[in-house]
VEXDREN-2710 file (C-alpha; in Angstrom, 1 decimal):
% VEXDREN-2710
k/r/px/py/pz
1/UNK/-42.0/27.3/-13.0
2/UNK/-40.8/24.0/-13.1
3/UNK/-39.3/22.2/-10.0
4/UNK/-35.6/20.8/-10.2
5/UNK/-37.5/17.3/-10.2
6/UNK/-39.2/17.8/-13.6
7/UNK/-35.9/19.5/-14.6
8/UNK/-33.8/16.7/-13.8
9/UNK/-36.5/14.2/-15.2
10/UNK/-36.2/15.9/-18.9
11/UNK/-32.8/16.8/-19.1
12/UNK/-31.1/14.3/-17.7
13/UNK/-30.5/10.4/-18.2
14/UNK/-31.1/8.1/-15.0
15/UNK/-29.8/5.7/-17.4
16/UNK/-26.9/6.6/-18.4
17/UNK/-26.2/7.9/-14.6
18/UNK/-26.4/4.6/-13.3
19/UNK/-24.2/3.1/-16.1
20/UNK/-21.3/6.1/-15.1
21/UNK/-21.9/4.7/-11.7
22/UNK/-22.2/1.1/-12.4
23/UNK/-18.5/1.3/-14.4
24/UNK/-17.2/3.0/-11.6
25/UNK/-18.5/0.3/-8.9
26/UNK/-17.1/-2.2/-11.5
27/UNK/-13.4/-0.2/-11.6
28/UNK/-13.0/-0.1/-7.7
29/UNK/-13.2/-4.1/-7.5
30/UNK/-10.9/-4.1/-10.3
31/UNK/-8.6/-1.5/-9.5
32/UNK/-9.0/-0.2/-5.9
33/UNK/-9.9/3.5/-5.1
34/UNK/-9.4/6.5/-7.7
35/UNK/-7.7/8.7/-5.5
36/UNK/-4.9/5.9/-5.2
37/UNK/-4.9/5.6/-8.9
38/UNK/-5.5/9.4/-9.9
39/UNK/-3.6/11.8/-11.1
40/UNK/-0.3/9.5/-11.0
41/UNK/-0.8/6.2/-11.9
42/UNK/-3.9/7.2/-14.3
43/UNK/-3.8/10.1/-17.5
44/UNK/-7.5/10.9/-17.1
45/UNK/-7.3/13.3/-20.1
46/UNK/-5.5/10.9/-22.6
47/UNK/-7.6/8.1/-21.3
48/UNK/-10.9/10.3/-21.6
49/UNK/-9.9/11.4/-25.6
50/UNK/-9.1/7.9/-26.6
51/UNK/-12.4/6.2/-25.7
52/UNK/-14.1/9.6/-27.1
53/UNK/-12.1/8.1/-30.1
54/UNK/-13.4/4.6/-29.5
55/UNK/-16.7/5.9/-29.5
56/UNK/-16.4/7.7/-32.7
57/UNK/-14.6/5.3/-34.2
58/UNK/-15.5/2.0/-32.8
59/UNK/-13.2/-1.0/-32.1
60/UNK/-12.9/-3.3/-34.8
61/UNK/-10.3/-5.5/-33.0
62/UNK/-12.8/-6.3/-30.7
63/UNK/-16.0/-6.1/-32.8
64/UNK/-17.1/-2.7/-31.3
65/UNK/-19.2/-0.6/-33.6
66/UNK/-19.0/3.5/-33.4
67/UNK/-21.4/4.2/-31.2
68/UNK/-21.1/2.4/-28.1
69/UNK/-23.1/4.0/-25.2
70/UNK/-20.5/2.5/-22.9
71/UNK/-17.6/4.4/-24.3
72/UNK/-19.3/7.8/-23.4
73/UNK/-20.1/6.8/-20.1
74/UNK/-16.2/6.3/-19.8
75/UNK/-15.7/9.6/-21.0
76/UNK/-17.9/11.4/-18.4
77/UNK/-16.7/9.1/-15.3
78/UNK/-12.9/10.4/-16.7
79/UNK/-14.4/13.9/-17.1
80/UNK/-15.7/14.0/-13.2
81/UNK/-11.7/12.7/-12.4
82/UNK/-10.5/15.7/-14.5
83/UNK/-13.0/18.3/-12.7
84/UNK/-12.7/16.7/-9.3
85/UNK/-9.3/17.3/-9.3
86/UNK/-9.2/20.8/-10.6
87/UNK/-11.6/21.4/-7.2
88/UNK/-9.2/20.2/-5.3
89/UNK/-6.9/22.5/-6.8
90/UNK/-8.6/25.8/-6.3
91/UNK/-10.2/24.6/-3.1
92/UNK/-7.7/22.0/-1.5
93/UNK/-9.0/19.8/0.8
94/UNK/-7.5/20.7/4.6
95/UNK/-4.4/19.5/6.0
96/UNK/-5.1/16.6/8.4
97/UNK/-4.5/18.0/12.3
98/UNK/-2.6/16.2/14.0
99/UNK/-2.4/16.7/17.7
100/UNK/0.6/15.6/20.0
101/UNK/1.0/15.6/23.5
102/UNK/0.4/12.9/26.8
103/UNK/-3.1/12.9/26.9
104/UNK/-3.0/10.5/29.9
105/UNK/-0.2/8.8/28.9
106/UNK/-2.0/6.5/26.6
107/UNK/-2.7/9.0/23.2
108/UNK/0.7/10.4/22.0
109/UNK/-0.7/11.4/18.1
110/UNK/-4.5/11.7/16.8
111/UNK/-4.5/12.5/13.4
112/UNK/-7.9/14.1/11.9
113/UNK/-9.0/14.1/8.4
END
């Protein structure tokens, strides 16, 4: 039986992994945090289908052939939005506690996340 480290080392891309990461390193110096940007100020779906499109498609107004490695690493980064958010959804993330009350006159709120 094969371990989950030979699994991972046949089926899965350290490469392209590390570029999803990389872009998204690059997009939080650009942009700030994605749960600031996401769901409101970003359409992961529409954003995920048009560089799906790119990809197939390519980009002649910038001289982009079809096939660009870096479009579907865009796709999967929007992808992991999409299905981090549906988590969320069927297993919301707690409501912060807050606690009130004169805990020696000095803490009136503490707020836990």
């Amino acid at each position: 039986m094969k371990t989950v480290a030979e699994i991972v080392a046949t089926e899965t891309s350290e490469e392209f992994l590390e570029g999803m990461k990389n872009r998204m390193v690059m997009s939080f110096y650009k942009y700030g945090l994605v749960e600031r940007a996401y769901p409101d100020a970003v359409d992961a779906l529409a954003s995920l289908a048009q560089r799906l499109e790119l990809y197939a498609k390519g980009d002649p107004a910038n001289d982009i052939l079809p096939g660009n490695t870096e479009y579907l690493m865009d796709v999967a980064n929007f992808a992991m939005m999409i299905a981090d958010e549906e988590v969320r959804v069927v297993t919301p993330r707690p409501a912060p506690l807050t606690i009130k009350g004169p805990f020696c006159g000095r803490v009136t709120s503490v707020s836990i996340r």
